[in-house]
C-alpha positions, 0 to 999 in steps of 0.5 A, spaced: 376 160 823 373 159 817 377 159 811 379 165 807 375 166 801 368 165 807 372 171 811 372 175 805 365 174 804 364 175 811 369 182 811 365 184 804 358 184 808 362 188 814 364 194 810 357 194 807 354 196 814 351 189 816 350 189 822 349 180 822 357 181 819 359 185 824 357 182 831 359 175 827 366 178 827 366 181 834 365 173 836 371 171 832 375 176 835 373 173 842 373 165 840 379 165 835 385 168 839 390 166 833 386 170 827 386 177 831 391 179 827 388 177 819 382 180 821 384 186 824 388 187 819 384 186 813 379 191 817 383 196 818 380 203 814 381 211 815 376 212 819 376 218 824 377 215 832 370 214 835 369 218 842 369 213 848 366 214 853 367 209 859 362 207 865 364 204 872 363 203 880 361 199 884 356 194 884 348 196 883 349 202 883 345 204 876 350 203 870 346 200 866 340 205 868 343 212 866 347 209 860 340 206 857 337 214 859 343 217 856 342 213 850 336 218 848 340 224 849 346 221 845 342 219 839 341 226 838 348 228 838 351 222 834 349 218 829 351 212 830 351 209 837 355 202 840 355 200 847 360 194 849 357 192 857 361 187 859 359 182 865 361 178 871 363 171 868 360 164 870 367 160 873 363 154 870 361 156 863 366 163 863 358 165 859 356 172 861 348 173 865 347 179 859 343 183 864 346 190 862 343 189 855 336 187 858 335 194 862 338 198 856 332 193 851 328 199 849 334 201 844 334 194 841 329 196 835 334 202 834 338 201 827 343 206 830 344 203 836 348 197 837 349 193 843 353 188 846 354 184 852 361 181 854 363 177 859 369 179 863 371 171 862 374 174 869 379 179 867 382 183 872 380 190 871 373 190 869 374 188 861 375 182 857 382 181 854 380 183 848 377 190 848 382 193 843 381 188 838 373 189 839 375 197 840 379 196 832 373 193 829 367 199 831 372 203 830 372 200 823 365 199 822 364 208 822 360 208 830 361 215 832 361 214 840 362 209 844 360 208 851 363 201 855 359 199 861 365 195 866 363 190 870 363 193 877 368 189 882 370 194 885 375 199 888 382 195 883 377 197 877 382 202 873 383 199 866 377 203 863 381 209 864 386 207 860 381 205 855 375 211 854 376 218 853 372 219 858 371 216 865 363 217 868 364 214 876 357 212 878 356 211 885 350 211 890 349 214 897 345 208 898 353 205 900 354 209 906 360 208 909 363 204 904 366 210 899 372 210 905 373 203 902 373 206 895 379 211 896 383 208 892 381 204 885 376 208 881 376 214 886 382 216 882 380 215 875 373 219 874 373 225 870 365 226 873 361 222 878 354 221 878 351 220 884 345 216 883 339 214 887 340 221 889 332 221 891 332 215 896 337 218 902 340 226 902 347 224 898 349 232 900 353 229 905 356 223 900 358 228 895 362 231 901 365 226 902 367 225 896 370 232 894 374 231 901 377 224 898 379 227 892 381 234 894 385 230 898 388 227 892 388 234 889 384 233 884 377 238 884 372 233 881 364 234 878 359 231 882 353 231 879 347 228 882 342 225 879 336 219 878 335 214 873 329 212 874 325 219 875 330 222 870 332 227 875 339 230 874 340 226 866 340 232 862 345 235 867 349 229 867 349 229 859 351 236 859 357 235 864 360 231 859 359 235 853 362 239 856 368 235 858 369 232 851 369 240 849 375 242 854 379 236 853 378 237 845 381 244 846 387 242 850 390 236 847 388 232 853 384 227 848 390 227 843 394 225 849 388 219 851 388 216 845 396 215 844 396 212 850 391 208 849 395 205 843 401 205 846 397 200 851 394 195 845 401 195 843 403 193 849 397 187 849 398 184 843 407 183 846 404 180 853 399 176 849 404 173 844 410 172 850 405 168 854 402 164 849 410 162 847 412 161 854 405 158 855 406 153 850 413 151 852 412 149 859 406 145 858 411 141 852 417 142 858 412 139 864 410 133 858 416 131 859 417 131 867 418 124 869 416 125 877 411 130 877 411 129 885 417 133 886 417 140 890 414 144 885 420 149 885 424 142 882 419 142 876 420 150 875 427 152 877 431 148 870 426 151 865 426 158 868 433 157 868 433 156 861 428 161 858 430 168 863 436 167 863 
């Protein structure tokens, strides 16, 4: 990281509002593990919590599209907009392919949108390891709402709903057969799923087949179909989660997300700062191995001994 006095400069400009002086601090966040804890700090400010919304699903199914629909309607209701979109990572160079932002391009002009393209650096999940962190510096930065767009790996995709307020499942009649593969996963976790591409394939029979999955959970879901390419279904869609952010305003249950939601930045920061301790004393222990060619349980068996005890 840079030194100090060019951190404060940098940290002077965020709370000015500049928008160069918040991706700039989004980026160290990302690339400098170690000074999380000096920048969140110095940014911590008493700002109302954003609302956050999260949306997920499978591959394909038109994340990016409804999120750059909505977007229209959002911008009515909010005054200020961040959408994190996270992507698949190469194995190689751990960069992302930004394709979220390049269909969401009609909103870059738009000073009250900020968007953001992430890569996933193949977190488990769906997420970067970092969200938290990146959550703490918009809260910072005063956004009014927060949509984050996960990768779409599939059904073990579950972390968002311990991140976002809400949880938007999308998912497309065009999969078939394959929502029995999705029982578990994200089928547990939406609080609305949208049925995209509703006008390629009847999806009254999906949409029975979903609510069949989840009474079976006993859970008695909204299914809202809809299209975002004709637009069909979008107003629908945005008024089911007005209306849900109102219900659960009125019943505590957004007081009980974000509590939780704490209780898991917390529990972050200990297992990042426990593995890197250990991380840091197993790579100083096998320096020291002389014959690296014995089983690998010889290796490891004398410094597990040593630390777990």
């Amino acid at each position: 990281m840079k030194s100090i006095k060019e951190l404060g400069a940098l940290l002077g400009d965020f709370k000015s509002g500049s928008i160069r002086a918040l991706s700039r601090c989004i980026s160290l966040i990302e690339e400098f593990p170690q000074d999380r804890q000096t920048i969140i700090s110095k940014l911590k400010s008493s700002r109302p919590t954003p609302l956050i919304i999260g949306f997920t699903g499978p591959p394909g199914v038109g994340k990016s599209s409804i999120i750059n629909k909505m977007l229209f309607r959002f911008v009515k209701r909010y005054k200020r907009i961040a959408v994190l979109a996270f992507d698949p990572s190469s194995s190689i160079s751990h960069g992302a392919l930004l394709g979220d932002r390049i269909r969401m391009n009609e909103h870059l002009d738009n000073e009250n949108i900020f968007i953001r393209s992430f890569a996933s650096r193949g977190k488990f999940g769906g997420l970067s390891s970092v969200i938290y962190d990146i959550l703490e510096v918009l809260f910072s930065f005063g956004f009014d709402l927060i949509l984050i767009e996960t990768v779409g790996t599939g059904q073990n995709e579950i972390e968002i709903a311990q991140v976002a307020d809400a949880t938007i499942v999308v998912l497309d009649p065009l999969s078939g057969d394959s929502i029995q593969a999705l029982k578990a996963g994200i089928m547990e976790i939406g609080d609305i799923y949208a049925v995209n591409k509703n006008d390629v394939v009847p999806s009254a029979m999906y949409e029975k087949n979903i609510q069949q999955i989840l009474w079976d959970k006993h859970k008695r879901p909204k299914i809202v179909p809809c299209n975002a390419q004709s637009v069909e279904g979008i107003d629908y869609l945005f008024e089911n989660i007005q209306e849900l952010i109102s219900e659960y305003r009125k019943g505590n249950i957004l007081v009980h997300k974000r509590s939780l939601r704490y209780e898991n930045y917390v529990k972050s920061i200990v297992e990042y700062k426990i593995l890197e301790y250990y991380r840091k004393k197993f790579n100083e222990y096998y320096s020291r191995v002389s014959e690296k060619n014995k089983n690998p349980y010889e290796i490891t068996s004398p410094f597990l001994e040593k630390h777990l005890r």
